[in-house]
N, C-alpha and C positions, 0 to 999 in steps of 0.2 A: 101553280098552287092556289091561286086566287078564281076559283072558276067556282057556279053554282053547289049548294049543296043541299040536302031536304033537310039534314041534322042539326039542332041547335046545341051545343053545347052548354054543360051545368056550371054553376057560377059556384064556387068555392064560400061556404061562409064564414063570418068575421073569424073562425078558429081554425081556416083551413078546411072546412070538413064539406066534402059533398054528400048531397040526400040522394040515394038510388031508390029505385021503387023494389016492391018486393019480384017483379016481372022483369026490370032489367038484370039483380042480382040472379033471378035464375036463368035468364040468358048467357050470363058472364057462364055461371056453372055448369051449363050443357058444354058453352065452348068448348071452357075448360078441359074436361072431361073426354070431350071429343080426340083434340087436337093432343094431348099428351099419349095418347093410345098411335095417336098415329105418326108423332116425330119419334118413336122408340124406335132405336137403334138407327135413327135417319139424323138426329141432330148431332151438331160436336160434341164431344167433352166438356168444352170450353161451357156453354151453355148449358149444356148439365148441371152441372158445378157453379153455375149463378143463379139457376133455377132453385136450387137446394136452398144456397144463401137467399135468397129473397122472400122464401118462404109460403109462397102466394095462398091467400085461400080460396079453395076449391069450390065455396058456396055464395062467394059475395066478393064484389068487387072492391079491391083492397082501393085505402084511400092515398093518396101521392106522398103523401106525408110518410109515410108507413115505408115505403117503397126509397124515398128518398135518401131515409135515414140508413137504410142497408148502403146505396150508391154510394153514398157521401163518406161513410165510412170505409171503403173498399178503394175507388176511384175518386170520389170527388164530385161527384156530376151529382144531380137530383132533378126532378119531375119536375117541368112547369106548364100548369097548366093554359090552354091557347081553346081559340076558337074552333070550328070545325075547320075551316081552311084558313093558311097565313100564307103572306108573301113571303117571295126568295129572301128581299134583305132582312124580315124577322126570325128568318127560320135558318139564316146563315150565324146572324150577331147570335141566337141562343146558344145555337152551339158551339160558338167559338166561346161562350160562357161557362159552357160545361152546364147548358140547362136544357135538357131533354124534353120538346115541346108532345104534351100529349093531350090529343083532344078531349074531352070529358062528354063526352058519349059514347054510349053504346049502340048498335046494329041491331036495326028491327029484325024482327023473326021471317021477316019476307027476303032479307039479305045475309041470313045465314051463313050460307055458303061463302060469299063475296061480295063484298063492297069497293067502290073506288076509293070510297075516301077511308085513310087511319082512322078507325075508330079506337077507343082505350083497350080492348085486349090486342089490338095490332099491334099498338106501341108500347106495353105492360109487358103480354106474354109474347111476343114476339123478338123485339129488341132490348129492353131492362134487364133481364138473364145475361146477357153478354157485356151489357156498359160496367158489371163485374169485371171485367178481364182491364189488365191496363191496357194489351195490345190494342183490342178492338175501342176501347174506351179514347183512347189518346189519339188515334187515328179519326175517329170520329170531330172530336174536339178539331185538328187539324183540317180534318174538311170545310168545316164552317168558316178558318182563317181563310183558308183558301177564296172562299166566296165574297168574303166580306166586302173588299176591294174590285170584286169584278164586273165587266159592264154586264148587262141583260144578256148580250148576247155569248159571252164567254162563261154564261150561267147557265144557259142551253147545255151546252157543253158538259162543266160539271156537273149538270143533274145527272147525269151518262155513267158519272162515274160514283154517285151514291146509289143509282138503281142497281149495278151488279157487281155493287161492293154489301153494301148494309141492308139493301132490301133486298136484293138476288143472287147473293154468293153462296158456291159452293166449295168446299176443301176436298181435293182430293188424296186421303189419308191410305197409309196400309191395311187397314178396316174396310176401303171402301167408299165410296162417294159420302159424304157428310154435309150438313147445311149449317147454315150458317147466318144466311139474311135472314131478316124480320117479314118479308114479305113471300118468303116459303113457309117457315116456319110457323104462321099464323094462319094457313088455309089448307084444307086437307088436300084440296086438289093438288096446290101446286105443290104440296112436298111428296105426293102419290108421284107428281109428271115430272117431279125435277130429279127424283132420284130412277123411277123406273123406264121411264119412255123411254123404245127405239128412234123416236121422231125429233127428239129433242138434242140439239149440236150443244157438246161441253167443251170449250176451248182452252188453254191454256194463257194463264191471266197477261193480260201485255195493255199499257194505261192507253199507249196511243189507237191500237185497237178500239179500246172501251169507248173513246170520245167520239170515234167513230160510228158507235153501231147504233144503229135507231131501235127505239124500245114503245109497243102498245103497252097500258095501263091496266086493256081491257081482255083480253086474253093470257092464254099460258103461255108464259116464256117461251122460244120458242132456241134460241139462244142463254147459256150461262157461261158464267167465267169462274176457272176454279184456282184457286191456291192449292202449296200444300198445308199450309197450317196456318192457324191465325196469327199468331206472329208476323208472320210475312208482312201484313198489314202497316208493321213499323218499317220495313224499307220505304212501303207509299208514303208514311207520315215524313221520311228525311228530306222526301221533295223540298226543296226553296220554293215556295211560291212562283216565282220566276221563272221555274222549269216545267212546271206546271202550264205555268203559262204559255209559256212557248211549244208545247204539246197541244195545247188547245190552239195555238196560231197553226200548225202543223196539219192540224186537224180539217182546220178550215180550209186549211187551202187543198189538200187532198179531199176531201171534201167523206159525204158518210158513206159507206156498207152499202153493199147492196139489203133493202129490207127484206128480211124471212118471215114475209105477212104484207097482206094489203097495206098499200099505204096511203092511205086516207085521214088516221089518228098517229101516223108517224110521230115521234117526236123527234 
């Protein structure tokens, strides 16, 4: 998480409030605009229905505060705003906080399509809609305890299992494939490839699996793991720490997946 970035993020003033320019708020709005055309009838329910509650406006990019007060009233959690990139231990202790770290930048118009790094409609319109839900909310919060305590290299591991849980899940519902991650959900591409592609292997969710599989940053999934419903989420949240753990000792000694993609940017 700690690697270069070109983005500097906006600093909050004395009232909370960030200054957008008139050219990032209509970046925000093209997003906007773009991406709700094309998670219809590809996002959950669950997300639906936190979309509605949050309110968001379609011409400017809401401010944390605004965003938070819907959270906090629902789940608990609220917006805190962070640099372009944090470390695992700041980005674990947030969320064991119940403080959803979001960068305060937006994506140049040359990065439209895709950026590496969360920018604020990745983590706004992507994942905020859902930290509505207790399941996906509580489970989150849980991940973060999870990390709190663990060494660097048992953080490897767990990143494995935020990427295709919160950033790359899928639900597999009676409706249909459905998404669910923040990092489908916020780029047209990958919620075009994660719900239509022949190319793409959907598996059935299993954690020891997940620690296992190597994941690029920089391409389309090429692998997802699906639930049937967000709910489920709360059986992953009953883990003990402990068990967790020993899933990840498990891991390691079986060692990763074979990768389905060069592995050069493995992780």
């Amino acid at each position: 998480m700690s690697k270069g970035t070109k983005y500097v993020s906006k600093v909050p003033d004395e009232q909370g409030l960030i200054h957008w320019s008139v050219e990032e708020n209509l970046i925000w709005q093209e997003l906007f605009a773009r991406q709700l055309v094309c998670i219809k009838d590809k996002a959950c329910d669950e997300y639906h229905e936190g979309l509605a509650k949050l309110k968001l406006s379609t011409d400017y990019i809401p401010q944390l505060d605004d965003v938070s007060r819907v959270l906090k009233a629902t789940t608990g959690w609220e917006c805190y705003p962070v640099p372009a990139l944090i470390g695992f231990g700041e980005f674990f202790r947030l969320l064991s906080e119940k403080k959803f770290p979001v960068a305060t930048f937006i994506r140049s118009r040359d990065e439209m399509d895709y950026l590496q790094e969360p920018d604020i409609f990745h983590e706004i319109f992507g994942h905020c809609p859902l930290l509505t839900n207790s399941s996906f909310a509580n489970y989150t919060e849980a991940y973060g305890k999870m990390g709190l305590n663990a060494t660097k290299e048992q953080r490897v591991f767990l990143a494995r299992l935020y990427w295709f849980t919160i950033e790359f899940g899928l639900l597999d519902t009676p409706k249909g494939l459905r998404i669910y991650g923040g990092g489908i959900l916020s780029s047209p591409g990958e919620t075009d490839f994660a719900i239509n592609s022949k190319e793409a292997v959907r598996q059935t969710f299993d954690v020891l699996d997940i620690l296992r599989t190597p994941y690029r940053i920089d391409i389309m999934q090429p692998i997802y793991y699906m639930l049937k419903k967000i709910s489920d989420l709360d059986e992953i949240r009953k883990f003990e720490v402990d068990d967790i753990m020993e899933l990840v000792a498990k891991a390691e000694m079986l060692g990763l997946h074979e990768a389905k993609f060069p592995t050069k940017q493995a992780s």
